[in-house]
Biopython code that builds the backbone (N, CA, C, O; Angstrom):
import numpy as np
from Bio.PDB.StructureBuilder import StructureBuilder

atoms = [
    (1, "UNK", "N", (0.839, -1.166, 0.000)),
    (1, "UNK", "CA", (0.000, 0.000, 0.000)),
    (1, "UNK", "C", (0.894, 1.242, 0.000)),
    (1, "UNK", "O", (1.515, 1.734, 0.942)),
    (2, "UNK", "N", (0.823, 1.585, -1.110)),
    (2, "UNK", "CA", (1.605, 3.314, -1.099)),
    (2, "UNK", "C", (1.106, 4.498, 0.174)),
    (2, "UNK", "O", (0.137, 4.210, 0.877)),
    (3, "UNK", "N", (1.694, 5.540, 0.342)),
    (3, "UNK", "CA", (1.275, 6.630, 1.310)),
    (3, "UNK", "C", (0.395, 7.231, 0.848)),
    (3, "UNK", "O", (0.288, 6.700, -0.258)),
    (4, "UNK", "N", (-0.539, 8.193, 0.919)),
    (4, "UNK", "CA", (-1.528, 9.445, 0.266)),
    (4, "UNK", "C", (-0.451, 9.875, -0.189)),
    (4, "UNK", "O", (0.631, 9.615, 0.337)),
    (5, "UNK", "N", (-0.655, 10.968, -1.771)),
    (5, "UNK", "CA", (-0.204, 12.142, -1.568)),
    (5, "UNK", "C", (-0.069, 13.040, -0.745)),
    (5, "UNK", "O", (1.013, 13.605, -0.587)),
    (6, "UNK", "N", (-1.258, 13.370, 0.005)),
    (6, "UNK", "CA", (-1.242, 14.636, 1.050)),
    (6, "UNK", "C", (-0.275, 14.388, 2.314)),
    (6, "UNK", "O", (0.014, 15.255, 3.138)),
    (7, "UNK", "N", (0.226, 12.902, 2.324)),
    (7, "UNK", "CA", (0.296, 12.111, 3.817)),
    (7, "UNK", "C", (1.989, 12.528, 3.351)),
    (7, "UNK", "O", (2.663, 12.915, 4.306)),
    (8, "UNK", "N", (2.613, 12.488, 2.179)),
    (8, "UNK", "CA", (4.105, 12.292, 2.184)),
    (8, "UNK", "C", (4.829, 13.211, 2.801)),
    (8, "UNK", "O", (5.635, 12.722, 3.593)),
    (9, "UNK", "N", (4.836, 14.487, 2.719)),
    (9, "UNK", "CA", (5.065, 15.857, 2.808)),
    (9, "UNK", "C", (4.332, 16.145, 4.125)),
    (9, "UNK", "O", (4.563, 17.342, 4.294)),
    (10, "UNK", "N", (3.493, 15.680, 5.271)),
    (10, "UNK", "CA", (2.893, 15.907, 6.014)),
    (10, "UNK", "C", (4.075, 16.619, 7.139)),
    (10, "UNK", "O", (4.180, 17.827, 7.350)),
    (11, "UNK", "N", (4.872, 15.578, 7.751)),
    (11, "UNK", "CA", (5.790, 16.023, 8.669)),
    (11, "UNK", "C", (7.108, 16.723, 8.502)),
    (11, "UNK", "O", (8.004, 16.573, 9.332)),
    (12, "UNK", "N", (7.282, 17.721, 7.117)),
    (12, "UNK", "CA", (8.220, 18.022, 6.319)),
    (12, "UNK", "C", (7.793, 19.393, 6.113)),
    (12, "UNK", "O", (6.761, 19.577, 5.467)),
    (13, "UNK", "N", (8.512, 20.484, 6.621)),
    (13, "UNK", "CA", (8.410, 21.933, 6.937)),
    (13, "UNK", "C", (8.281, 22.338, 5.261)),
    (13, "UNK", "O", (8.709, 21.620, 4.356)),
    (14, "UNK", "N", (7.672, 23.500, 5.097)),
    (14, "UNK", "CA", (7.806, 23.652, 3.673)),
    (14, "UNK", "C", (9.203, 23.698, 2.354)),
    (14, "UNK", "O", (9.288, 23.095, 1.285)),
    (15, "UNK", "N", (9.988, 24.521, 2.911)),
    (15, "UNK", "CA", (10.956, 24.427, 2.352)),
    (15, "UNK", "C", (12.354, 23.098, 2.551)),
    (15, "UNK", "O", (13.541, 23.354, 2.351)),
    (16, "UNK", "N", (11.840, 21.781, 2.960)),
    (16, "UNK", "CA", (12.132, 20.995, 3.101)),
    (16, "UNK", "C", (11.786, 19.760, 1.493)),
    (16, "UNK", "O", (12.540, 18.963, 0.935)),
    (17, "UNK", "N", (10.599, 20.070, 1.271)),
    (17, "UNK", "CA", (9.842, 19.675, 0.278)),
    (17, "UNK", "C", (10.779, 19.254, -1.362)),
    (17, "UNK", "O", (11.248, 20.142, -2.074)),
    (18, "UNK", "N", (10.854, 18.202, -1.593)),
    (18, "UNK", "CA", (11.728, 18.269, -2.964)),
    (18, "UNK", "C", (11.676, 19.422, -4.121)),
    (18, "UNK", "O", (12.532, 20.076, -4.716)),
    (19, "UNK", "N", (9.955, 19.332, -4.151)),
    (19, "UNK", "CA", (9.458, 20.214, -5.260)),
    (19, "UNK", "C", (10.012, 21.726, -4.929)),
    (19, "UNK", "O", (10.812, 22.175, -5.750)),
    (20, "UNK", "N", (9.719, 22.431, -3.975)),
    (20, "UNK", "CA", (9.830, 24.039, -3.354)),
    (20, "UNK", "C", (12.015, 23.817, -3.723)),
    (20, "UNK", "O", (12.820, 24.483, -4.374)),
    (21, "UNK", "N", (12.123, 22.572, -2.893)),
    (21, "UNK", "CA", (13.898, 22.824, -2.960)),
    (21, "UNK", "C", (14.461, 22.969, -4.323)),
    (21, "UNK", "O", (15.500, 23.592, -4.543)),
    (22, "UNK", "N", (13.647, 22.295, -5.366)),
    (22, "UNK", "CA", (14.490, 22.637, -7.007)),
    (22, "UNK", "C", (13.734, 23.647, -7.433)),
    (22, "UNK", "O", (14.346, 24.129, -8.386)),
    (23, "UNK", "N", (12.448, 24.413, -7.206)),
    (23, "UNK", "CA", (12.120, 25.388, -7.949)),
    (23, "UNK", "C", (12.674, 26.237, -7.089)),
    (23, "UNK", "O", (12.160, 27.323, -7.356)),
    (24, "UNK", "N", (13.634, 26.411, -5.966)),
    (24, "UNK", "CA", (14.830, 27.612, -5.014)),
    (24, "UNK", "C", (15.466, 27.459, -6.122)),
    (24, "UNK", "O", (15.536, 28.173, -7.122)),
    (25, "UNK", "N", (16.131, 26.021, -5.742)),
    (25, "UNK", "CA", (17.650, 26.000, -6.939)),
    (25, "UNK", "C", (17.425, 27.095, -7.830)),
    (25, "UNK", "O", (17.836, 28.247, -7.695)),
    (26, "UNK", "N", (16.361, 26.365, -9.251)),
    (26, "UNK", "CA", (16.278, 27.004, -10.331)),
    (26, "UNK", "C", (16.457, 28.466, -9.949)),
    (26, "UNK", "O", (17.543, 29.036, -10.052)),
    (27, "UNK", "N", (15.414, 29.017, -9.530)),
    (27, "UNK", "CA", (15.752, 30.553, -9.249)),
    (27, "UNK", "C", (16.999, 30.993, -8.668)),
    (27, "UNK", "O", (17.723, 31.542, -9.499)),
    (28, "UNK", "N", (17.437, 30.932, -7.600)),
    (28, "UNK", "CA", (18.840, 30.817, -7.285)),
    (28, "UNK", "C", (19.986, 30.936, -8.262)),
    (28, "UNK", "O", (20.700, 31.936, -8.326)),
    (29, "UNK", "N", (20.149, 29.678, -9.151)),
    (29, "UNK", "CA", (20.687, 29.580, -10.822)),
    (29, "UNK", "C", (20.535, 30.855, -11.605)),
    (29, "UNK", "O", (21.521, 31.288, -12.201)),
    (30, "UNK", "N", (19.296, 31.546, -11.660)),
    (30, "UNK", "CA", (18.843, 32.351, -12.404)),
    (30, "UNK", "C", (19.853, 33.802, -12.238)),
    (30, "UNK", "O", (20.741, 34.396, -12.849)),
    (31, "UNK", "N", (19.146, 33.890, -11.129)),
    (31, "UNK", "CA", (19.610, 35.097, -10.118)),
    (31, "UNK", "C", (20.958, 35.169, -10.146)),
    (31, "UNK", "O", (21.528, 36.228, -10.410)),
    (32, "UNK", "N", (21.517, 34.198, -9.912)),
    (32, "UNK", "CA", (23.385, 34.324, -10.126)),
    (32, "UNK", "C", (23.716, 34.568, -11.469)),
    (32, "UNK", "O", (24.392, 35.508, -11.888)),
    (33, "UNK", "N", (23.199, 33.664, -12.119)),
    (33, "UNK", "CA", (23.560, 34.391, -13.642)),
    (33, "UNK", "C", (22.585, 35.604, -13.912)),
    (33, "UNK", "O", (23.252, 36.400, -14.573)),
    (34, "UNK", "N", (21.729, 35.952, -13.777)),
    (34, "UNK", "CA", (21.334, 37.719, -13.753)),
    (34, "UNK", "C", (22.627, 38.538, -13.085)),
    (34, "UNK", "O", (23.253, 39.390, -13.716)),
    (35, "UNK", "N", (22.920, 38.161, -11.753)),
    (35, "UNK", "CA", (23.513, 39.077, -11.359)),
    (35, "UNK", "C", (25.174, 38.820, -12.090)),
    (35, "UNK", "O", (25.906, 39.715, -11.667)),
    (36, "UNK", "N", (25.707, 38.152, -12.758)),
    (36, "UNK", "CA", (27.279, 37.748, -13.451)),
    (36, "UNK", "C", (26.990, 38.556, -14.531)),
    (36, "UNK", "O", (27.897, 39.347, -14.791)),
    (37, "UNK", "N", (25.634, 38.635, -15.523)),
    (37, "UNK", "CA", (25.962, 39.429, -16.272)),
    (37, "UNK", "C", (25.785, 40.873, -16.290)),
    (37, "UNK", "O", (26.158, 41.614, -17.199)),
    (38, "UNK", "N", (24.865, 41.407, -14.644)),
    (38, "UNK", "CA", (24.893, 42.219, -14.859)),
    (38, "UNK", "C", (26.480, 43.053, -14.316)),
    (38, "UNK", "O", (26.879, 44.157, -14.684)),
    (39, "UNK", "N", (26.961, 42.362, -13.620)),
    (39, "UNK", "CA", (28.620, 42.749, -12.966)),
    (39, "UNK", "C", (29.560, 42.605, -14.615)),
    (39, "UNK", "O", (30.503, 43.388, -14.730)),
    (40, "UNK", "N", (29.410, 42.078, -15.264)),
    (40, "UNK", "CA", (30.184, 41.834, -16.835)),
    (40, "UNK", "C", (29.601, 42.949, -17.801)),
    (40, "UNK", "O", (30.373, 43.686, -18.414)),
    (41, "UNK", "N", (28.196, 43.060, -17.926)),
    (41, "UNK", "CA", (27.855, 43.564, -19.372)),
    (41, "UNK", "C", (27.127, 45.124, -18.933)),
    (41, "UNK", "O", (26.769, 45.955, -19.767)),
    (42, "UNK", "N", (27.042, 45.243, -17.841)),
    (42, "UNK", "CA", (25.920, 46.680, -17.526)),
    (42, "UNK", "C", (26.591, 47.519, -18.104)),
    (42, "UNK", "O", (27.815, 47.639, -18.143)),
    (43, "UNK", "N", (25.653, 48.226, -18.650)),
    (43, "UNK", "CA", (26.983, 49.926, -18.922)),
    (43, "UNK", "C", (26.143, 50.913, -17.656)),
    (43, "UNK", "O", (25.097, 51.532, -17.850)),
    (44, "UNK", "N", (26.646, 50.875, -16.808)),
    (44, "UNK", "CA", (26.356, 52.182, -15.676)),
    (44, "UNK", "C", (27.627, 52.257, -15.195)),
    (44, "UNK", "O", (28.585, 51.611, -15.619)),
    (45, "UNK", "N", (27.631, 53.217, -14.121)),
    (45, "UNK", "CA", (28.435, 53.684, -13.150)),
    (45, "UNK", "C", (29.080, 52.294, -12.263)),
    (45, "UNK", "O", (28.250, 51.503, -11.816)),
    (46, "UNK", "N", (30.279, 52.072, -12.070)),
    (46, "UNK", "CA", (30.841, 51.050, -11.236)),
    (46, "UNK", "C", (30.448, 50.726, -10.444)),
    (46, "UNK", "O", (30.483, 49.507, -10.278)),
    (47, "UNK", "N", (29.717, 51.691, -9.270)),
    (47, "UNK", "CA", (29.488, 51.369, -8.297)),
    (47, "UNK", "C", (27.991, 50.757, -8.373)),
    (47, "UNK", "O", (27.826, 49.673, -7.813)),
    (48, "UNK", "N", (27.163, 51.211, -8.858)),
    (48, "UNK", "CA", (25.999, 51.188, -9.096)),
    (48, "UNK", "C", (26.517, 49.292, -9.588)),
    (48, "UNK", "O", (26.374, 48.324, -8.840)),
    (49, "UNK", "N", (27.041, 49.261, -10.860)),
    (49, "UNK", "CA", (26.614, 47.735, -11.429)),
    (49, "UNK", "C", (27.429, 47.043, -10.377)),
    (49, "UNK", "O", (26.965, 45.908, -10.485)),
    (50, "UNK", "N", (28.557, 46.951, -9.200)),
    (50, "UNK", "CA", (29.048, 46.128, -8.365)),
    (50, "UNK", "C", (28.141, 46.095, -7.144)),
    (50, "UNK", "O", (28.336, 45.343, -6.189)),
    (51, "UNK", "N", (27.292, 46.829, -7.225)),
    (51, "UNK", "CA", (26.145, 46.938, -6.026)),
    (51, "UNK", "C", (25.567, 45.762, -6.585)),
    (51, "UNK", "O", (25.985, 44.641, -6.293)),
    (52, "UNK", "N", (24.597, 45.970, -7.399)),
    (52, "UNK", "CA", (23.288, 45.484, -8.167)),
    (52, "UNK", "C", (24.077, 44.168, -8.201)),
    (52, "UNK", "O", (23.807, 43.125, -7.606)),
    (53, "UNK", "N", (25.150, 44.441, -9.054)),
    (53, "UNK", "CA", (25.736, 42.516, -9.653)),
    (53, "UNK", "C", (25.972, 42.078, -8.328)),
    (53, "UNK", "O", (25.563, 40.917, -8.342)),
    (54, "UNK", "N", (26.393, 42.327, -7.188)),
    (54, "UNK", "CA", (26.916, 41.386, -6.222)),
    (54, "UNK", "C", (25.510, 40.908, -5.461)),
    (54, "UNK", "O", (25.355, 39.717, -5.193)),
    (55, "UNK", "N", (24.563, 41.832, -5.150)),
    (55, "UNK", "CA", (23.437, 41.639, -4.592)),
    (55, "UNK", "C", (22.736, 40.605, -4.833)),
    (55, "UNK", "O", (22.220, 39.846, -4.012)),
    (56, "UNK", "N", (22.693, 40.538, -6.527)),
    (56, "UNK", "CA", (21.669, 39.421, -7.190)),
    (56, "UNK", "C", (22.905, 38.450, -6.845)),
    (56, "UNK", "O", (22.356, 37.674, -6.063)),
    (57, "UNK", "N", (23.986, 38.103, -6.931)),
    (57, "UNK", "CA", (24.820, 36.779, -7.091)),
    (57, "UNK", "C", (24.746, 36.305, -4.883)),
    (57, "UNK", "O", (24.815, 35.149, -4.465)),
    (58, "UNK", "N", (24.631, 37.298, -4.157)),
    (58, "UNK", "CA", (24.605, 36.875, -3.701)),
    (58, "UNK", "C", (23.518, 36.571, -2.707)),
    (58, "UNK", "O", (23.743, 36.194, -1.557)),
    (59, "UNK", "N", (22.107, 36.793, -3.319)),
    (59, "UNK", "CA", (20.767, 36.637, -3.219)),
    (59, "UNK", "C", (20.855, 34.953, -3.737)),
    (59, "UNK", "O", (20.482, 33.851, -3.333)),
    (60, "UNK", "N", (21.475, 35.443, -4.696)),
    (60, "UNK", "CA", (21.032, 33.724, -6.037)),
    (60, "UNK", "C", (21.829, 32.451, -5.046)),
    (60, "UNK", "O", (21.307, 31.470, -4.516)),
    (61, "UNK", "N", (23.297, 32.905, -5.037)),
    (61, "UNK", "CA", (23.920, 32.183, -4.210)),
    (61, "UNK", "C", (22.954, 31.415, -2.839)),
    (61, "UNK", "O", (22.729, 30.207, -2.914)),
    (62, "UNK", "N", (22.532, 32.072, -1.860)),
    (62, "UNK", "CA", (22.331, 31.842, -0.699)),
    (62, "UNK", "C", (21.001, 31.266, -1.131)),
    (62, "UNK", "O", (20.644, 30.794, -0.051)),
    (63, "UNK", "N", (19.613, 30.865, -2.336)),
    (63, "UNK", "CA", (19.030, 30.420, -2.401)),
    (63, "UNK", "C", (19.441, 28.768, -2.815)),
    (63, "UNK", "O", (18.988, 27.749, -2.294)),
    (64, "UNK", "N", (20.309, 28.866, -3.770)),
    (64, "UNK", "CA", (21.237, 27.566, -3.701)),
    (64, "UNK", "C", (21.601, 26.739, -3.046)),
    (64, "UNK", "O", (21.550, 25.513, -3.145)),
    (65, "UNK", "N", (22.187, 27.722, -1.979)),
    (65, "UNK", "CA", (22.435, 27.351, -0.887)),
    (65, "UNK", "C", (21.585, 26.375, 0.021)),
    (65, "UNK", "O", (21.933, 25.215, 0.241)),
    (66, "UNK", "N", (20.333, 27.005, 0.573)),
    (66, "UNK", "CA", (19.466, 26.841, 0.857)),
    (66, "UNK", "C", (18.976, 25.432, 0.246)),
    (66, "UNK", "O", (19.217, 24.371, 0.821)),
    (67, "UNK", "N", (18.403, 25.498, -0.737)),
    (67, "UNK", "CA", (17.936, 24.341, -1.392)),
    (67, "UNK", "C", (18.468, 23.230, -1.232)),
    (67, "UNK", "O", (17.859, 22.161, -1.271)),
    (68, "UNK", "N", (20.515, 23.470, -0.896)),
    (68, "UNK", "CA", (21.141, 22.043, -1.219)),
    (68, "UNK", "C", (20.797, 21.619, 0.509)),
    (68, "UNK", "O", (20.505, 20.463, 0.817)),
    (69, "UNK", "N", (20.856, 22.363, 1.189)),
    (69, "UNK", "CA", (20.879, 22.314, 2.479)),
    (69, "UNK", "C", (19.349, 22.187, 3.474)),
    (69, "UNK", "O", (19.243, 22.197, 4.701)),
    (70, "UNK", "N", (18.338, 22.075, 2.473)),
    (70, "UNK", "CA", (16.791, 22.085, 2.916)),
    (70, "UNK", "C", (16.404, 23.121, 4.042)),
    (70, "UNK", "O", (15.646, 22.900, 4.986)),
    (71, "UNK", "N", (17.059, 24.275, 3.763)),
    (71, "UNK", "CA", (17.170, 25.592, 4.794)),
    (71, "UNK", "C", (16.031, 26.586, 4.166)),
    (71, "UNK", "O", (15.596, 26.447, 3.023)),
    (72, "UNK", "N", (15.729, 27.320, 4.817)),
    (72, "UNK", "CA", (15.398, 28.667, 4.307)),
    (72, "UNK", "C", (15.644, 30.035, 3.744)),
    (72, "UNK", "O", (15.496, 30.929, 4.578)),
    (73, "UNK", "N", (15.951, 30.387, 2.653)),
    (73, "UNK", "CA", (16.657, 31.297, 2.151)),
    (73, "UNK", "C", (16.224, 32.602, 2.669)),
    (73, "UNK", "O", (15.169, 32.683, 3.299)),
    (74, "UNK", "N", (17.076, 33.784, 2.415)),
    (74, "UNK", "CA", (17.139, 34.755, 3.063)),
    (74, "UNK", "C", (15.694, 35.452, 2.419)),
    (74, "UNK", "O", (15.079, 36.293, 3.076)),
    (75, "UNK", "N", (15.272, 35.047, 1.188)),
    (75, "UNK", "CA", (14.217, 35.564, 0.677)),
    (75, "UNK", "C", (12.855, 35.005, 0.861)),
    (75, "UNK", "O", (11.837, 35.538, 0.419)),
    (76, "UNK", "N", (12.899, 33.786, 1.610)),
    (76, "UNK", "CA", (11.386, 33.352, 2.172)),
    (76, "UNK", "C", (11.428, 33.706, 3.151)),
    (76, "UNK", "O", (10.413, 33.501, 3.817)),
    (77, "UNK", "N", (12.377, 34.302, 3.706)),
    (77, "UNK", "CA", (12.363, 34.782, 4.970)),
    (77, "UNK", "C", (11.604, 36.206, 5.335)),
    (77, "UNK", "O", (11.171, 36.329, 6.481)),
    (78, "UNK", "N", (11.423, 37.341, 4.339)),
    (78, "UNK", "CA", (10.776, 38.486, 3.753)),
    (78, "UNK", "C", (9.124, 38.612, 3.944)),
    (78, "UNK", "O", (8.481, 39.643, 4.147)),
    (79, "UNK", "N", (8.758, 37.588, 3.849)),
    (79, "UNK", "CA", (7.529, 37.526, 3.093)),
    (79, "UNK", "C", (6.588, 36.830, 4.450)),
    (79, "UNK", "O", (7.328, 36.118, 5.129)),
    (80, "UNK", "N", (5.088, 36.878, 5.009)),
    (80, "UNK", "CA", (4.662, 37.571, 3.136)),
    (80, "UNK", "C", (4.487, 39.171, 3.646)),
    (80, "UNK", "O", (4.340, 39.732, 4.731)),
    (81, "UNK", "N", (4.579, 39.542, 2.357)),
    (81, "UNK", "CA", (4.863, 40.934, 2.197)),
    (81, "UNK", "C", (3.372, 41.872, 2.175)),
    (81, "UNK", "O", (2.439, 41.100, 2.399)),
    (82, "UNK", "N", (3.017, 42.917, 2.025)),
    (82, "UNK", "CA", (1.491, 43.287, 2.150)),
    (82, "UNK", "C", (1.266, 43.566, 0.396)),
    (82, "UNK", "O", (0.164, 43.899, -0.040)),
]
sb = StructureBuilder()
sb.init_structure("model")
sb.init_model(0)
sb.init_chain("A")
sb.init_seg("    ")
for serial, (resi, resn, name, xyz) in enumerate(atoms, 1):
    if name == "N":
        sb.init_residue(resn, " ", resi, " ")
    sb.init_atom(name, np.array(xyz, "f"), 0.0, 1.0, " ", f" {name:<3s}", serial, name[0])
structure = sb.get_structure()
């Protein structure tokens, strides 16, 4: 006899969840490469694109993070927001 669906995930905090941990990854992934190209290709002011680029890489990073580690990233941590 298999488990319910509803029953698998029962005693498993949300961001514990397989599904929630690879759709972090993915975003995470995203976000680091958003923020690599924007530190490589932006045309603004230095400071401005080493702000922005490090922020997203290390937003993206720490969701990665998170995911490999079944933690909570610094950005579910935010929410919910109004």
């Amino acid at each position: 006899m298999t488990p319910d669906a509803t029953e698998q995930g029962a005693g498993k905090p949300f961001h514990a969840r397989r599904t929630y941990r690879l759709i972090t990854a993915a975003l995470g992934l995203l976000l680091c490469g958003v923020g690599a190209c924007v530190l490589i290709l932006a045309d603004t002011a230095g400071v401005v694109r080493l702000a922005g680029g490090a922020a997203f890489v290390t937003v993206g990073g720490n969701m990665v993070w998170s995911a490999v580690t079944a933690k909570e990233s610094w950005l579910s941590r935010l929410g919910p927001l109004p």
